[in-house]
N, C-alpha and C positions, 0 to 999 in steps of 0.2 A: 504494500500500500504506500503508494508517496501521498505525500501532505503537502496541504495546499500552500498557496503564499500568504504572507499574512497581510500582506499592505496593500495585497490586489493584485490581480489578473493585469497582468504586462496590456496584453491588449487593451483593456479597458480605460489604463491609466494614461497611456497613449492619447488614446479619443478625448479624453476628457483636457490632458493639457495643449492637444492639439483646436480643442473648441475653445476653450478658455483664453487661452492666450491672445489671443486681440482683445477680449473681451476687459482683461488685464491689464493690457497694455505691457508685454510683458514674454517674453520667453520662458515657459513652464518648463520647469525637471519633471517629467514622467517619474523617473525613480526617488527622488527625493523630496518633492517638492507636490507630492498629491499622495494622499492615500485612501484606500475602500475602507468603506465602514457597511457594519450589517444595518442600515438605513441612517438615515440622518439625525436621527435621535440617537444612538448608538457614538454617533460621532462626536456630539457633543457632550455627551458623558463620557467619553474620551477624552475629551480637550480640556474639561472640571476635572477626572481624573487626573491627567498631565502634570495641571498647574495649580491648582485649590490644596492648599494646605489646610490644617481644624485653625478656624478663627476666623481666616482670609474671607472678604465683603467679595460678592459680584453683584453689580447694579444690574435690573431689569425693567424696563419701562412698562408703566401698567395701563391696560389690561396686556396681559401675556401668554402666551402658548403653556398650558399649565406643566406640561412636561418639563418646562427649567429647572424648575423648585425643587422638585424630588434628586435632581441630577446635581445640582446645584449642592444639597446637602446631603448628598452621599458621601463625599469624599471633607465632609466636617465645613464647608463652605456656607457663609451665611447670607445672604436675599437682603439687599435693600432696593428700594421700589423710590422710582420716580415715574411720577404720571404722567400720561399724555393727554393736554387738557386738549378737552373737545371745544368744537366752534361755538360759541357763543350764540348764537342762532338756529343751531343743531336741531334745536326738538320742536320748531316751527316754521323752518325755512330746507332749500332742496342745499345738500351740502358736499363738498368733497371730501375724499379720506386724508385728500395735502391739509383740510384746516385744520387736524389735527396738529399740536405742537406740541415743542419741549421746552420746557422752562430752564432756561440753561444756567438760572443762579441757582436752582433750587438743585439742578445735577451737580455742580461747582461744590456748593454745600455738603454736598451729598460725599464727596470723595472724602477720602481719608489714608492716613499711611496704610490703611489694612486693605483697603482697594486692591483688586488685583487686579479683576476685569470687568469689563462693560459688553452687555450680549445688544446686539444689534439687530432688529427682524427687517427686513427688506425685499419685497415689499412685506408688511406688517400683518400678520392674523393674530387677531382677528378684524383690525379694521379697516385694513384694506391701503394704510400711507406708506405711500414710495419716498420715504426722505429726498429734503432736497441738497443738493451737494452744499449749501451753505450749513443746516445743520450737520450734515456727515462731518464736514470740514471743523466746522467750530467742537462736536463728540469727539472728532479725533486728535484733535490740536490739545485739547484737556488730556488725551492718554497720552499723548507725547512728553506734555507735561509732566504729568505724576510716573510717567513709565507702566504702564495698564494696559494689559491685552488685551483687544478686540474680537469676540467671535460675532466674525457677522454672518446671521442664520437670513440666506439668501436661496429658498428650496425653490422659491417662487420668482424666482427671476427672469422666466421667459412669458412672465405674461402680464407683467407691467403694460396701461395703454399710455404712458406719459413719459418723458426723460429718466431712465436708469442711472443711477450714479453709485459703485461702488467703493465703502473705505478702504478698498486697498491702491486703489486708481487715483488714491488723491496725490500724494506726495510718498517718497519713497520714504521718509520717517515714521508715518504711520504703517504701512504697506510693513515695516519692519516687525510691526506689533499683532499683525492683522492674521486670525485665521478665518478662512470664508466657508462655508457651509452648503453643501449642496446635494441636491437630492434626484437620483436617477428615476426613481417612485413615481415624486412628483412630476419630473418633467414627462416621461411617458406618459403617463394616467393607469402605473401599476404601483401601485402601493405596496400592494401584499409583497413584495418581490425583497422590499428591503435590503435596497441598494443605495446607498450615499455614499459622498467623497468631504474629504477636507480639504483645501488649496491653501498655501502659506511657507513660508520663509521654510528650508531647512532643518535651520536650529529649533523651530517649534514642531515640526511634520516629524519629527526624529520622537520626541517627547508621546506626540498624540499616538504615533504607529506603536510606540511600547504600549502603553496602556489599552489600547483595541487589541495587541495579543493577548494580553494578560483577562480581558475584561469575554471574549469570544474566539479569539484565534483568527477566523480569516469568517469572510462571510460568500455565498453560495457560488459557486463557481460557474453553475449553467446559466443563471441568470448575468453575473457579471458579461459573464461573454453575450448573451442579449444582449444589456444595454449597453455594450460596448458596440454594434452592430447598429442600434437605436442614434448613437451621437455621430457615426458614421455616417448614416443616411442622413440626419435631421435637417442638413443644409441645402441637401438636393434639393432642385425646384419640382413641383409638379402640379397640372393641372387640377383645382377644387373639383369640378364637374365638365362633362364633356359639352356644356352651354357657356363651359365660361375659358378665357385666350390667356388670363392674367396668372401667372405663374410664383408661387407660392412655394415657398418650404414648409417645413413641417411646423417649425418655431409660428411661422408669419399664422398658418393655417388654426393652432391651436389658440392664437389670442384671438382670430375672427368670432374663430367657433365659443370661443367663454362671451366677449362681448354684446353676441346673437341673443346667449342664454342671458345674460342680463339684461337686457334691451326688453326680450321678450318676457319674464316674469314680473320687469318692474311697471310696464304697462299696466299693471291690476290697478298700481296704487294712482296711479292717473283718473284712471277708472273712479276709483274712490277718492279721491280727489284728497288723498294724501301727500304730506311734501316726504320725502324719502330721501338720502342722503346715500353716494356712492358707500360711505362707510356704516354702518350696522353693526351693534354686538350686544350682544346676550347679558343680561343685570347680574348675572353673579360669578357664575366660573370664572372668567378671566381678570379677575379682582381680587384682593385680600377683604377680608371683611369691613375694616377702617373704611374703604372708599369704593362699596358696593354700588354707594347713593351716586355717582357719580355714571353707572349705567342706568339710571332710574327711568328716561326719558328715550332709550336705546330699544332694539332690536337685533337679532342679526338672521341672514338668509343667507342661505347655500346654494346655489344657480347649479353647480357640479351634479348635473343629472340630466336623465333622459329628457326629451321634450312633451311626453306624454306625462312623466311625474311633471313637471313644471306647470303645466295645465290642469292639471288637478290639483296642484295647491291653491292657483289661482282663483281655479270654482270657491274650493273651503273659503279661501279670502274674502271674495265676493258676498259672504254669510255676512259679511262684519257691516254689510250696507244697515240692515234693518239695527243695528245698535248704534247708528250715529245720528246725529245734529248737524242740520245746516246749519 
């Protein structure tokens, strides 16, 4: 029996620093400079494992992907939370996920010598904000600062509809600090497959690949070699339908087809003559208890589905007519 690799399928690490690297701006080491994780979550509890000593702070901006915390305080690391204050208009007006912001006296504050890192969501779930390179810039200039590593959890990166900007593309100083976060799951639309990668300096990808031995050993190997086949193709161009000349990659093809589903489920609230905001989230999971009230006024919606389910929520929706007031 040979055993497998532990940092990833040759092939796969290829595709992936072969894709990335413009994206970077940047010449990727395949062997040193990217490693497989058994999905993205995997990965970042690698990266806590790596670097989180018992005591060590990492900041997370709230509401958050609840899988931090746990990962976060495995390896003895402690959660401080700074908010993302929503739009001011939010709960009466049509709003974008950019109004969302960060208060950056209150992140400044926030820092301390036990500081170690700052997790970074890009674009953001649950609300849906693609930061913009001035705040990236101003989160990364404070880690450059204090010396504070960056995991920025970037799964969702090929379906941003507005200017991408990632913290490792800013300046080579941060870029020094930065590990980036990415998910072959998400970019497919195969989850279950649990395949991620981590991108980053060397010196940190050395630290992350020990502890993803230690933590799982290597992760599935017929699947690697899939989405290593998946980031192959994804740039091809090819025809959406045999009615249409305009020539599409897979990347271009996948943010059509989300935007359709959102287009098309948020029509209801038109219908109902609801204001609705590109960003949405749910009143309690993605909150500490202190600042639950702060989703009080929120929803969130899942578009990520058949267009037959999207049409039957839309009926249920349309129940909510007989409970309102002109």
């Amino acid at each position: 029996m040979k055993l497998r690799r532990s940092q990833g399928r040759p092939r796969l690490k290829k595709a992936i620093a072969k894709a990335y690297s413009p994206l970077l701006g940047k010449n990727i080491d395949p062997d040193t400079e990217v490693v497989i994780t058994t999905g993205a979550n995997e990965g970042m509890l690698s990266a806590f494992m790596a670097f989180v000593e018992p005591g060590d702070e990492v900041i997370v901006f709230e509401p958050f992907f609840d899988q931090y915390l746990s990962n976060i305080e495995m390896p003895g690391g402690v959660v401080r939370y700074v908010p993302l204050q929503p739009p001011k208009d939010g709960a009466v007006e049509v709003t974008s996920a950019g109004d969302w912001s960060v208060d950056m006296n209150e992140l400044r504050e926030t820092i301390n010598p036990k500081t170690r890192m700052i997790v970074i969501n890009t674009p953001h779930n649950p609300v849906g904000k693609v930061f913009s390179k001035a705040e990236l810039q101003a989160i990364g200039d404070l880690c450059v600062e204090h010396n504070i590593l960056i995991l920025s959890d970037e799964v969702y990166d090929r379906l941003p509809y507005t200017t991408f900007n990632r913290p490792a593309t800013l300046s080579p100083e941060i870029s020094r600090l930065t590990l980036t976060v990415g998910s072959a799951g998400k970019n497919f639309y195969a989850t279950g497959w649990r395949v991620g990668y981590l991108i980053g300096p060397a010196n940190l990808i050395h630290y992350v690949s020990a502890a993803h031995t230690r933590i799982c050993f290597s992760s599935v190997s017929p699947l690697q070699e899939a989405a290593a086949v998946g980031f192959e193709k994804a740039d091809e161009s090819a025809n959406i339908n045999l009615h249409q000349t305009q020539q599409l990659n897979f990347w271009e093809q996948s943010r059509q087809e989300m935007k359709s589903k959102v287009d098309r489920f948020c029509a209801v609230f038109d219908e109902l003559g609801l204001p609705l905001g590109v960003a949405a989230i749910p009143p309690t999971e993605f909150y500490t208890a202190e600042r639950k009230w702060m989703a009080e006024d929120w929803l969130r919606f899942a578009v990520c589905k058949e267009d037959g389910v999207l049409e039957e929520a839309k009926e249920k929706l349309r129940g909510l007519k007989k409970y309102m007031r002109d």
